[in-house]
N, C-alpha and C positions, 0 to 999 in steps of 0.2 A: 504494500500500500504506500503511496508515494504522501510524504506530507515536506513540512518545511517549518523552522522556527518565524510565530509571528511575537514580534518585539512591541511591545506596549511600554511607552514610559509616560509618568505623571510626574506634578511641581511637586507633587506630596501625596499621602493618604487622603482616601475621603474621609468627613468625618462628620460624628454630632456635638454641637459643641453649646454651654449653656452661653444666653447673650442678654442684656437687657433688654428686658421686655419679652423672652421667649427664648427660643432655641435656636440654631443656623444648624442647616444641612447642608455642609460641603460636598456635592460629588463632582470630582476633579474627571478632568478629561485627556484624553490623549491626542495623538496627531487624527487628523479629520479632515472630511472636505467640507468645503462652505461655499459659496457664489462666490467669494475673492478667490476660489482655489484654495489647495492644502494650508490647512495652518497646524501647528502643532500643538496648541491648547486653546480649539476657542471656547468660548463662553456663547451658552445659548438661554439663557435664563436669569433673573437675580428677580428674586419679590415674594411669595407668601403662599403657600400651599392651603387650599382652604376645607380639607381633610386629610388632615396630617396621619392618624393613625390608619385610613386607610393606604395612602399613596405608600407607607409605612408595608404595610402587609402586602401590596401588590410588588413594591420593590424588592422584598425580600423573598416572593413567589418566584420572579423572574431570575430572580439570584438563585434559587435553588433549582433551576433549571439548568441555569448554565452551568450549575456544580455537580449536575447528576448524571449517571450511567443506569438506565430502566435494564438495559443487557447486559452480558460480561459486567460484572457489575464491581468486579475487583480489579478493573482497570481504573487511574484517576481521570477525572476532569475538571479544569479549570480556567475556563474562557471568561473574560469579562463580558457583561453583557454591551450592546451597544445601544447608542442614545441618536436619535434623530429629530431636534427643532422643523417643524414644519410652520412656521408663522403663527397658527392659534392655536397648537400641543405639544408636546412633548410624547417623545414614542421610546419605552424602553425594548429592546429585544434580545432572547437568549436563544440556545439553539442546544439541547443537550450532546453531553461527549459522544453518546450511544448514534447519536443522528437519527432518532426517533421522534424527538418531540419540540416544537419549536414554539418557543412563552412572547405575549407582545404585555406589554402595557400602555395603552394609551390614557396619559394624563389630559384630559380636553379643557376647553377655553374655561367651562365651569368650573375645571379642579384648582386653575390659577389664579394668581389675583396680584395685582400690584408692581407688574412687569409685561415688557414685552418677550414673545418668543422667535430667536432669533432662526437661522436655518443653517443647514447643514448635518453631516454624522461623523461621529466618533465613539471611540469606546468609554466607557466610565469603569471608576473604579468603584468596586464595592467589594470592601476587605473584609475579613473576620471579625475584628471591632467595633466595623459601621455594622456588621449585619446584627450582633450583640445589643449594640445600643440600639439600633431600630426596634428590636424587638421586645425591648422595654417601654416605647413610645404607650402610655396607658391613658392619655387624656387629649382632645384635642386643643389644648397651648398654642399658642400661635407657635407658628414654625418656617423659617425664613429659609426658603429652596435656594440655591447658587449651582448651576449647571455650568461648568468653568471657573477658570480662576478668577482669584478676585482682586483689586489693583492693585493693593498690595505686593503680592503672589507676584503681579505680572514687573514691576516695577525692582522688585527686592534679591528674585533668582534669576541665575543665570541659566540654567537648564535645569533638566530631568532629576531630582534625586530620588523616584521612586522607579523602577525597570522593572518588566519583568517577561520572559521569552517561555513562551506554549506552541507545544506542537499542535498544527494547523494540517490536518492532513486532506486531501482530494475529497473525500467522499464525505467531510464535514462539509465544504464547500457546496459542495454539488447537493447537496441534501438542505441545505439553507435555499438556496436557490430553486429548486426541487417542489419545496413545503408551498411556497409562493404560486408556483404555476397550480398548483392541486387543487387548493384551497379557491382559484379563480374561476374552478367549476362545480360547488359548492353552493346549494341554495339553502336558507332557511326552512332548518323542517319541525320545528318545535320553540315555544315559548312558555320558560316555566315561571309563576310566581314565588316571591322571596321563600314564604315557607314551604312550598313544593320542592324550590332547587334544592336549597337544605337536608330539607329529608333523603331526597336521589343522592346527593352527593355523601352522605354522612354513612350511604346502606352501603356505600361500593367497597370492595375487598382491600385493605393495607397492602403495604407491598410484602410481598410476600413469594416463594421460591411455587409454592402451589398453583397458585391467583394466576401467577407469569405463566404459567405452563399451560393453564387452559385454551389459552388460543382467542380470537374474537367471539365477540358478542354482540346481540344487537338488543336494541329497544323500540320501543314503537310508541308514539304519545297516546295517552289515553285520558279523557276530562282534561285536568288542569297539569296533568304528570307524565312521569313516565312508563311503561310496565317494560321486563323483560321478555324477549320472547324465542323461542328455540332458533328459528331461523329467518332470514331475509326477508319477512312482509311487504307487501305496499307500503310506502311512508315510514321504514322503518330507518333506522340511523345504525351504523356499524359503531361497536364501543369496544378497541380493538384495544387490551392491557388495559383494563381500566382503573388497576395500581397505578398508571402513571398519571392520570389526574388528582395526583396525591399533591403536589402542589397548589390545588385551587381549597382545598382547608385552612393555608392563612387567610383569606377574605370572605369568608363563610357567613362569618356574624355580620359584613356590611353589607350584602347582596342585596340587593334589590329585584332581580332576573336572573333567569339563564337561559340563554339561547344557544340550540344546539345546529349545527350546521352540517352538510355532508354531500355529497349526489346520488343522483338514480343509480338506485342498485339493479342491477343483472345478473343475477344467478347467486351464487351464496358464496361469492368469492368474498374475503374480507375487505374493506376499504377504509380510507382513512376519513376523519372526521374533525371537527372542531366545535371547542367547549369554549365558550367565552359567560365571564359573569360580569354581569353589568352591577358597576360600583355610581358611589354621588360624585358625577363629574368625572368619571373612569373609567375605561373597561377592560377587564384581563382578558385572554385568548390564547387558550393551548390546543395544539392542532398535532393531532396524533398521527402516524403513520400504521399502516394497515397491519403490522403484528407488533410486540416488543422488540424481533430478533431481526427484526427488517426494516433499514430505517428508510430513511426518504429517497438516499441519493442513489436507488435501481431502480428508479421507480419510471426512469425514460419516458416524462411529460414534457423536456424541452428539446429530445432529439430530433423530431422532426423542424422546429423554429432555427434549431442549430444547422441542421444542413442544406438550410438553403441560401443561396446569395441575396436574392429579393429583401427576405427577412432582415440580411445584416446589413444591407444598401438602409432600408427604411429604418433601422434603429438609429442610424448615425446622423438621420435626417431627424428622430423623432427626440435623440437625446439631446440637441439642443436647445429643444422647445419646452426641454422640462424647466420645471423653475421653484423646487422645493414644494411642487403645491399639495396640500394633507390629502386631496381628493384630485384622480386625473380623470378627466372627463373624455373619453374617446370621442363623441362629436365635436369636440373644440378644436382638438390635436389634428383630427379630421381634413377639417377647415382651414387649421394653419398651416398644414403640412399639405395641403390638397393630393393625400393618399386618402382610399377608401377604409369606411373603417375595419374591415376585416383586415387589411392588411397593417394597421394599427397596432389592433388587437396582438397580431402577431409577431410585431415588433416589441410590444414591451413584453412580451413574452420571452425576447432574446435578451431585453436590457434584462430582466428580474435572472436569466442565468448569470449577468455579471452582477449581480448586488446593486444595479442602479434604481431597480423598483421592487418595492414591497406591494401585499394583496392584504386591504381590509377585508376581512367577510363582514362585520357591519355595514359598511357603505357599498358592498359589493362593487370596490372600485382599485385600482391599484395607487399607491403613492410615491411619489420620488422619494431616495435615498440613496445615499452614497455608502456602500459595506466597507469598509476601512481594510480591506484583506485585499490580496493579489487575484482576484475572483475569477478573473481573464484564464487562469489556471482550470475553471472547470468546465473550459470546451476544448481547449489544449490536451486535457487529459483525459478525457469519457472516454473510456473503452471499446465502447460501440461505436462508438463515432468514428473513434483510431481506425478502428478495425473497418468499418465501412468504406471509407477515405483509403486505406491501403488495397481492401478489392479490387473497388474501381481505377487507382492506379496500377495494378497490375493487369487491366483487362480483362480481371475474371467476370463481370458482366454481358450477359447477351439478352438482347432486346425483342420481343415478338409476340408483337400484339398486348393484350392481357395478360401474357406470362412473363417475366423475367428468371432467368436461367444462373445462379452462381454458383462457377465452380471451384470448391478449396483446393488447399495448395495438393491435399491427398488424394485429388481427382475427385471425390465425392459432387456431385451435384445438386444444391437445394432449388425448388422450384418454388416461386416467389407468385400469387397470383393475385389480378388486382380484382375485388367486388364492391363495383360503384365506390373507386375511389380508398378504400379501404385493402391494406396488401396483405396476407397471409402467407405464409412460408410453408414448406414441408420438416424444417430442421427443427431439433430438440425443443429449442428455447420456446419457440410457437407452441407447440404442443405442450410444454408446462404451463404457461401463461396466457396464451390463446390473446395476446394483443393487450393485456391486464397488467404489465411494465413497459406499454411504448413497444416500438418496433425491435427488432431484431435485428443484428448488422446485413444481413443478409436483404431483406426490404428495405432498411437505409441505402443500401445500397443501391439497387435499384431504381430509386427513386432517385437519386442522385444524378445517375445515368442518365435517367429518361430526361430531368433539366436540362443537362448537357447536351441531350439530341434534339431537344427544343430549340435551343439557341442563348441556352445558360453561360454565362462567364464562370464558372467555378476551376479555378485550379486546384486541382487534387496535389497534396502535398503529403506524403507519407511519413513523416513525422509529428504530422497532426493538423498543420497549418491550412488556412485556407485565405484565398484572393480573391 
């Protein structure tokens, strides 16, 4: 598994500190992007949290996310979560080590008070200390938020004294970016009231070595709740490791709502889902992948936006039009860009595999962000994609009609056929998945070809690259 160290440095610890008149909440930041381009600690915030012990408990959800392993679970992880200023919120995000579960918190215009929010993303810190004193926070006190340094801070050092380097490997990446595309075909299929979600959430299994081993679940709404049910219903929601929404019990006692998310199920394969609990002025949102043992990043929803030119022509038209905004409106981008908006659609599809957009399932909409990591890394290295990309430069593709023809390098020949647009293969991977991880190198492949014999510009580059 290919990964690489990512280097985090902050001016100092974040921290809770007593002040007159209330409390400060330092969380320091690292290098970032912003609309002036990179800076190394900006500030996206300074002014008054106006539910402190929630913002308290959804920060510390998203903190134990980023600190958790649902699988192999005696592996470490330790990612910082990261922070994204969108002009009227604040967005914190974590992405578990396992690459199963990915935590947002949206702080909104209600949760703030007494400041502007500025724009751009970087990482935050939130150390073992800060998460200690958070979680003593027992009264709502006024509480003074600072997202970046403060003038002090900026005025008095001369760089970095807190560093700190984590392994960052490919299929963390890919599974970040991965959760994003999934989540974009995800409708609301349940809404439960404050004492309903409670109850649902309070009945589901601990984590546990048993709980993990069951495999998925599903539920189906029923009145104002949920029931369990053995299998795949109409309307029913996949609740796949539901130890892993072990996180959403810090915010429990401030709910308000739960709204469950997911899509049309087909057959009783597992699929993934999203849990978001609406807080005052807040909403958390953990978004599960379709088992514990399987995270997001095979999940091949951005292979096809990855190989084609079209796609990456219209992203580099569409990522300039972005402009930090918390909600992208595809008839705008539409209009500005005078590309249709399916072919929109399909571009931020490519920008979300480099970390440049994130996917609300509240607003059913995608939002700009800049992911602080070398992201560019997870079309460089998809495997399928390698592997697609190295067929077709070696010629193993043949073109005829509805069939495409690939043949490996051991002679074997997979047949590739296309039904209204949709390709299936004859080789292994088809047959285990049946099109339920994204295509297979083999119909990547293909598909590539057939661009190519349209009158595609794509240069196949066998090292991964593409023109």
């Amino acid at each position: 598994m290919t990964r690489s160290l990512q280097a985090v440095a902050y001016t100092r610890p974040s921290a809770l500190e007593s002040a007159p008149g209330g409390r400060r909440l330092g969380l320091e930041t690292s290098r970032g992007a912003t609309p002036r381009g990179v800076e190394d600690h900006p500030r996206f915030f300074t002014g008054f949290l106006t539910s402190p012990q929630v913002a308290s408990a959804g920060l510390l959800a998203v903190a134990d996310v980023a600190g958790a392993r649902y699988y192999q679970r005696q592996l470490r992880a330790s990612l910082d979560p990261v922070v994204t200023g969108n002009g009227d919120r604040l967005r914190f995000e974590s992405f578990s080590g396992c690459g199963g579960v990915y935590a947002r918190l949206d702080v909104l215009d209600a949760g703030l008070d007494g400041g502007e929010v500025g724009h751009g993303t970087t990482n935050v810190d939130v150390n073992n200390p800060l998460r200690e004193a958070l979680s003593r926070i027992g009264s709502d006190d006024p509480l003074h938020l600072r997202v970046g340094p403060d003038e002090l801070a900026v005025t008095t050092l001369d760089g970095p004294v807190v560093e700190k380097k984590v392994p960052l490997p490919d299929r963390w990446l890919r599974g970040f970016a991965e959760a994003q595309v999934i989540a974009a075909g995800f409708d609301l299929r349940a809404e439960l009231p404050a004492p309903e979600a409670v109850r649902f959430l309070r009945s589901l299994p601990r984590s546990t070595a048993r709980s993990a081993s069951r495999g998925a679940r599903w539920v189906v709404p029923a009145g104002r709740g949920l029931r369990p049910t053995t299998r795949p219903v109409p309307g029913a929601v996949c609740l796949p490791g539901p130890e892993r929404l072990i996180a959403l019990q810090r915010v429990l006692r401030h709910a308000t709502a739960l709204r469950v998310y997911g899509p049309s199920l087909a057959g009783d394969a597992a699929a993934a889902s999203a849990w978001e609990v609406v807080l005052p002025g807040m909403r958390l949102t953990l978004t599960l992948s379709p088992e514990a043992s399987r995270g997001f990043s095979g999940e091949g929803g951005v292979l096809d936006a990855l190989a084609t030119d079209e796609a990456a022509e219209d992203a580099e038209l569409i990522a300039v039009l972005l402009a930090w905004e918390p909600r992208i409106d595809v008839g705008d981008l539409s209009a500005a860009s005078g590309l249709p908006a399916e072919r929109v659609r399909a571009a931020l599809v490519r920008l979300g595999t480099s970390g440049r957009v994130g996917y609300d399932t509240a607003e059913a909409a995608y939002f700009h962000r800049e992911l602080p990591y070398d992201a560019e890394r997870v079309e460089r290295h998809n495997p399928r994609l390698r592997a697609a990309r190295a067929l077709v430069a070696e010629g193993a593709v043949a073109l005829d009609g509805a069939l495409g023809t690939v043949t490996a390098q051991d002679g074997h020949v997979h047949r590739v056929r296309d039904d209204a647009g949709v390709l299936s293969c004859s080789c292994l991977w088809w047959a285990k998945y049946r099109g339920g991880r994204g295509p297979c190198k083999h119909a990547l492949a293909v598909r590539m070809a057939r661009r190519a014999a349209v009158g595609g510009r794509t240069e196949i580059l066998v090292d991964g690259g593409v023109r």
